[in-house]
C-alpha positions in Angstrom: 46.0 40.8 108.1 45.9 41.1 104.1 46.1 37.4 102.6 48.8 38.5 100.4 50.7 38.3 103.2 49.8 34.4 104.2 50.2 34.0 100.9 53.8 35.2 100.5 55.1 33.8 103.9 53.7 30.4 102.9 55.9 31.1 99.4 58.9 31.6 101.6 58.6 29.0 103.8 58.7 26.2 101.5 60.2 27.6 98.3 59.8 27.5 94.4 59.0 24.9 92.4 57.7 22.7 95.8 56.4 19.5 95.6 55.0 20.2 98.9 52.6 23.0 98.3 49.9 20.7 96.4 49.9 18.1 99.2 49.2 21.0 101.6 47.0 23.1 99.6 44.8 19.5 99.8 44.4 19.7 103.4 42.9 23.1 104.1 40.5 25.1 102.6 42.1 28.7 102.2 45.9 30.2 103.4 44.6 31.6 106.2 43.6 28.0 107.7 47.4 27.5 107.0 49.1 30.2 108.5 47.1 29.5 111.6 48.1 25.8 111.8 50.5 25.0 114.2 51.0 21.2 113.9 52.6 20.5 110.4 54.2 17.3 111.7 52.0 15.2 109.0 55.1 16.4 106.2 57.3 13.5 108.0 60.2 13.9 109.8 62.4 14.2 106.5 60.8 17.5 106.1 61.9 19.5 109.2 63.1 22.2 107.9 60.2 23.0 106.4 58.0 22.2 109.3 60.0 24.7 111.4 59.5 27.5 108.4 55.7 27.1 108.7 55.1 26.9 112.0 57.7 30.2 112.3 54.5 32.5 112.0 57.3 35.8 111.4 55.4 37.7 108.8 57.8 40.7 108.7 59.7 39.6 105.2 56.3 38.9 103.5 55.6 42.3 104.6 58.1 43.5 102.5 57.7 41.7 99.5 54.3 43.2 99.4 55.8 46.6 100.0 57.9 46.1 96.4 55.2 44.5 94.9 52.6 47.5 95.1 55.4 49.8 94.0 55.9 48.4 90.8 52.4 47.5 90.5 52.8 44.0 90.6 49.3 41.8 91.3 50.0 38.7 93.9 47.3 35.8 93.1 47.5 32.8 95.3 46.4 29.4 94.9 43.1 29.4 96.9 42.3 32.6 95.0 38.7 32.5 92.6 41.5 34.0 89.2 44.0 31.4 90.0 44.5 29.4 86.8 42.2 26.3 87.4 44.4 24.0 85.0 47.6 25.4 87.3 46.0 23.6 90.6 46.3 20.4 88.5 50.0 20.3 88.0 52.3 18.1 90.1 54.1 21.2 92.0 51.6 24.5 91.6 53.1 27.9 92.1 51.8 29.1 95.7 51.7 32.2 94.1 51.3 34.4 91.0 52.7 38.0 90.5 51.7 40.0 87.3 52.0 42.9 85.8 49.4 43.8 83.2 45.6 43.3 82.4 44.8 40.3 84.6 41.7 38.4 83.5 40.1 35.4 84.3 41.3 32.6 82.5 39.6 29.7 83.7 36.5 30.2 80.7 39.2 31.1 78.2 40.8 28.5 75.5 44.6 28.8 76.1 47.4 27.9 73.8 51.6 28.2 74.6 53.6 28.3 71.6 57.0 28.2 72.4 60.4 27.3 70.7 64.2 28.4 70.1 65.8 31.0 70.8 67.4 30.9 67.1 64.6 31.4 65.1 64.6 30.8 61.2 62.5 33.1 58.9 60.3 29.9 58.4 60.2 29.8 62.2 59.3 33.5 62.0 56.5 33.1 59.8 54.9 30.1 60.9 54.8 31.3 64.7 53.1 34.7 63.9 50.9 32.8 61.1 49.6 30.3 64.0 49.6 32.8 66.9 47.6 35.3 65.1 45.1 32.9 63.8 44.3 31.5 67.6 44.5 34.8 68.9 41.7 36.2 66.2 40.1 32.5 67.1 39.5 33.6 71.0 42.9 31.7 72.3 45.2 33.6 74.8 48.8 33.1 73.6 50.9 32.2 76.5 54.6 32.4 75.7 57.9 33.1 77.4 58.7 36.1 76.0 62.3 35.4 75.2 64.2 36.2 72.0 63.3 33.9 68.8 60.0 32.1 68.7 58.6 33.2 72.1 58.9 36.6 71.4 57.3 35.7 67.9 54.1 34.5 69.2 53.2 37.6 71.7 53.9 39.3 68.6 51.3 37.3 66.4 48.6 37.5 69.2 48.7 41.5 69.7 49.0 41.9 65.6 45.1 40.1 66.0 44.6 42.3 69.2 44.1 39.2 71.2 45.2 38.7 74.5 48.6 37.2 75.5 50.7 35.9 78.9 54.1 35.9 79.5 55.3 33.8 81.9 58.9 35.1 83.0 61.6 33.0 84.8 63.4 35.8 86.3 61.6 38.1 89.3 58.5 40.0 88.4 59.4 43.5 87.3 62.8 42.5 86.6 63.7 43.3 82.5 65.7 40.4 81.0 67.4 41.0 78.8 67.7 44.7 78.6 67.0 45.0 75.4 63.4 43.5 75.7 62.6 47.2 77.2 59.6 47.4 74.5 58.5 44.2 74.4 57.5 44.4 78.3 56.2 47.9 78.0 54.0 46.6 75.3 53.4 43.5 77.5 52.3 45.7 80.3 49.8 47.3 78.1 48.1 44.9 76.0 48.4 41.8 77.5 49.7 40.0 81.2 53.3 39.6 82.5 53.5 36.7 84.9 56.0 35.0 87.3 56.1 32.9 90.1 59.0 34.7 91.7 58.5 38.0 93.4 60.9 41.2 93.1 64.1 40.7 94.6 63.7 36.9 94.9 66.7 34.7 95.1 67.9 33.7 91.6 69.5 29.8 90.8 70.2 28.5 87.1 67.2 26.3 87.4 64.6 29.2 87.2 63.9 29.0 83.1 63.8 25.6 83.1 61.1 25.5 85.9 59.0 28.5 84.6 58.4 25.9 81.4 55.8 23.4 83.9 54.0 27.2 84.3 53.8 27.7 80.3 52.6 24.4 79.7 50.6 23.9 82.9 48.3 27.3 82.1 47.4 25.7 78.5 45.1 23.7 77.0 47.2 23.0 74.3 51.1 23.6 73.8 52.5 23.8 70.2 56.6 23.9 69.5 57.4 25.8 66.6 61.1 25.5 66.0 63.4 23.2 68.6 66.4 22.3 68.7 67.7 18.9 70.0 68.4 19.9 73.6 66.0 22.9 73.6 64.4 24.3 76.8 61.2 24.3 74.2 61.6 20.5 74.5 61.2 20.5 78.5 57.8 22.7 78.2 57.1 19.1 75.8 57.9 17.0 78.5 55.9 19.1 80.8 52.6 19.4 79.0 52.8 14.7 78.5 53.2 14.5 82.3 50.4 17.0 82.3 47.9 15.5 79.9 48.2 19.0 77.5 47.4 18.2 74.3 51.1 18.4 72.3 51.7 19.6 68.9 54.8 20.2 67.1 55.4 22.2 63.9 57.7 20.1 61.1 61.3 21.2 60.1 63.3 20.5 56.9 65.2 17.6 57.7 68.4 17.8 59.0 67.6 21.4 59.9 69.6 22.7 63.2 66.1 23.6 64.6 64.6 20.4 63.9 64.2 19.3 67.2 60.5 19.3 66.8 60.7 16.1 64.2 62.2 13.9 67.2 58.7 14.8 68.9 56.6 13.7 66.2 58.4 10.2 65.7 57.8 9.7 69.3 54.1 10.2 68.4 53.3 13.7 69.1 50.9 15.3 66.1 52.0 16.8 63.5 50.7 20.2 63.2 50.5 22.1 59.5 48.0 24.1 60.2 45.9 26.4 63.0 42.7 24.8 62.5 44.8 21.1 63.4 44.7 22.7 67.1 42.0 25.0 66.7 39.3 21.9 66.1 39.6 19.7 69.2 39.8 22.9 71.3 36.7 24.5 69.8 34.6 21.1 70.8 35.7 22.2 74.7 34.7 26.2 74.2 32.3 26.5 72.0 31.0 29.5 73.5 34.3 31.5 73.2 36.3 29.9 70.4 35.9 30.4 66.6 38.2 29.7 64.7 39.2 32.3 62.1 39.7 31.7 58.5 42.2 34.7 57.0 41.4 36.5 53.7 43.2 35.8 50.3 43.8 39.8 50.8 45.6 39.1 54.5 47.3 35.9 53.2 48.8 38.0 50.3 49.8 40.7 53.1 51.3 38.5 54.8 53.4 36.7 51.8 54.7 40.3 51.1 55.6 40.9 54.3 57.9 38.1 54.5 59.0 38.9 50.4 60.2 42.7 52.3 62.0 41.2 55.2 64.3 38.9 53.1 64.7 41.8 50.5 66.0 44.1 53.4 68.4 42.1 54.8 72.2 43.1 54.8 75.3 41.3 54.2 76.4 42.4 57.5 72.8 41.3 59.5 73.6 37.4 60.3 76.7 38.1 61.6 75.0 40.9 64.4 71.9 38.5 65.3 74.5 35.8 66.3 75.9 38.2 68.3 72.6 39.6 69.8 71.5 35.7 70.5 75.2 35.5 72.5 74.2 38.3 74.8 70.4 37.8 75.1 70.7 33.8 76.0 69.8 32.9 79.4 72.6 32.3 81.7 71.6 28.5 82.5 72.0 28.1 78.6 75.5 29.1 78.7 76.5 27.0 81.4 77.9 23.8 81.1 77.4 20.9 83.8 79.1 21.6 87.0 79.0 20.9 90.7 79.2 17.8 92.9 75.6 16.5 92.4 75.8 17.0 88.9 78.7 15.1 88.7 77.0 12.5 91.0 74.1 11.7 89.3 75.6 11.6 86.3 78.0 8.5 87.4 75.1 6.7 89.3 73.2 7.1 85.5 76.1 5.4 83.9 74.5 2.0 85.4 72.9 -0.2 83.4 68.7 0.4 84.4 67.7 3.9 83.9 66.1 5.4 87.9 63.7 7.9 88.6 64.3 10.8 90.6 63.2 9.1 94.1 65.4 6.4 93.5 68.3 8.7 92.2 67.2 10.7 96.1 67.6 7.8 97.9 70.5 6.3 96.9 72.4 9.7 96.6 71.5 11.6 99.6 70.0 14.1 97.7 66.5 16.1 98.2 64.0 15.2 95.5 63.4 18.7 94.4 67.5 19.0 94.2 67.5 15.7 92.0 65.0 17.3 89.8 66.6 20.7 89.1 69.9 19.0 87.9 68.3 16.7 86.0 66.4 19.2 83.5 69.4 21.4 83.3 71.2 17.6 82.4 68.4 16.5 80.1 68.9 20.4 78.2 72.7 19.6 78.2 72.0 16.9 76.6 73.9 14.3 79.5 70.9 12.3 80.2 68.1 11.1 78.7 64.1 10.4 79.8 62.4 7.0 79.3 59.2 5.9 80.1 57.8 5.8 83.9 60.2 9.1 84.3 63.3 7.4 84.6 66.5 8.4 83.6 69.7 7.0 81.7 73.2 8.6 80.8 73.2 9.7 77.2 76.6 8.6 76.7 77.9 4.5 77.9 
């Protein structure tokens, strides 16, 4: 039986974004040993139901994944597999699998930086993300982004203007288009660089997917740089990611009092200030020295790329912000447009109104409430801007 198969049944049975998959991917040796263990009692009895999934050895619904996934030409990389993202297998809950679309390359020798931000980019956002993208890319960097509207969409854009090589890691199903109007961007994508995603085609959908595709961003870099952010940005959870990750963190200054100047809150916190490429480019070069160079543009590009900027402002029309605060309406996310619902929502949110802030195992134990559960409502809460994080990843109501 194709491994794809294991590899997609062992995906099913215990779910995205599981805790569980690193603490059994550190008992056996490939997902074949897996699928033919019949004993997964050593999980605890608190984990039954996922006990009972993996010793269920019914392959027919992974059978059918695959099916989908070699119609729309979709690649399906597991963990144990030799082009798995080595810095991936380091995170606290790895994605058992991988599915791509795209020119797939070995990673693991390759200097990789995510640039993320907001969704509601400024022209300074603009040019600073393509400026800093295009320089790592003509470096050696791979880009790695999440190809949404605004800043994400700025830095694929900066890598393929250097004809470098970028990843986007989605957090809807592979082969899935979202939005709609991104049509070119993934066709583009497809061509000249890697679409990736951790969920397959036709794969259940919750609120919390975007949120969760940020510890993917951050967790296949060596270094993760936040352009623009607002205060309660999803860019700022890909932050929190790449500290509990060890990523080295950089954020890009804003004017002060700016709406996107989420990124200044980073740097009081202590996270580097970064005003130029080469202020990422050097540490990382000292790592690959084989592979990365960093590139120093031409008065004749920097000039280019003034003027480019001079003919975007000129062409504006009077009528143009009103339609890209329209577009941003349609093209958010839906988790962004929600507002905090639902009875463990509401939940944790009282038990946070005590006076010591709790982790999520506490908040799990006291609640009733499965870890991984605990954790999904808390990012969407921290993006809300409900809660907030402290040290020792505890948590405290934003509002006494």
């Amino acid at each position: 039986m194709r491994t794809e198969v294991f590899y997609i049944w062992f995906q099913q049975a215990i779910g995205f974004y599981s805790r569980l998959a690193r603490d059994i991917f550190s008992r056996f040796e490939s997902i074949t040993e897996i699928y033919n263990c019949d004993d997964f009692s050593f999980l605890g009895k608190d984990k039954e139901k996922y006990i009972n999934r993996l010793e269920n050895k019914d392959t027919s619904s992974a059978f059918e994944v695959l099916k989908k996934c070699e119609r729309i030409g979709a690649r399906v990389t597991g963990y144990y597999d030799e082009l798995y993202p080595e810095r991936l297998r380091n995170i606290v809950a790895p994605p058992a699998v991988l599915y791509s679309i795209g020119d797939f390359r070995n990673l693991n020798n390759i200097p990789c930086i995510a640039v993320v931000g907001t969704r509601k980019m400024t022209d300074y956002g603009k040019q600073t993300t393509e400026k800093f993208a295009y320089t790592f890319a003509k470096s050696g960097a791979c880009i790695i982004s999440g190809l949404a509207k605004g800043v994400d969409t700025a830095a694929h854009r900066g890598a393929i203007m250097a004809d470098g090589f970028t990843v986007a890691v989605l957090g809807n199903p592979i082969g899935d288009i979202y939005p709609k109007e991104n049509v070119k961007a993934f066709e583009t994508l497809y061509n000249r660089g890697l679409v990736v995603s951790e969920l397959y085609p036709g794969a259940p959908r919750t609120r919390a997917d975007f949120p969760n595709r940020n510890r993917i961003i951050s967790g296949m870099s060596d270094a993760v740089v936040i352009a623009e952010a607002g205060e309660h940005s999803g860019a700022l959870i890909t932050a929190r990611h790449a500290i509990s990750q060890g990523k080295m963190l950089y954020a890009v200054p804003g004017a002060i009092g700016a709406e996107n100047a989420g990124t200044n809150s980073l740097i009081k916190t202590g996270v580097p200030a970064v005003t130029e490429p080469y202020d990422v480019l050097s540490p990382l070069a000292l790592a690959y020295p084989e592979t990365l160079h960093p590139y120093e543009p031409s008065i004749t590009e920097n000039l280019r790329s003034y003027g480019n900027v001079i003919r975007t402002k000129k062409s504006e029309t009077r009528n143009e912000p009103r339609k890209e605060k329209t577009e941003t309406v349609q093209e958010a996310p839906q988790f962004e447009k929600e507002t905090l619902s639902g009875e463990n929502s509401e939940r944790i949110l009282m038990l946070l109104k005590g006076p010591s802030p709790l982790t999520a195992d506490e908040i799990s134990a006291r609640l009733g409430i499965s870890v991984s559960d605990v954790m999904t409502e808390l990012t969407l809460m921290e993006i809300d801007g409900s809660i907030i994080s402290s040290a020792g990843g505890r948590y405290i109501s934003s509002k006494f």
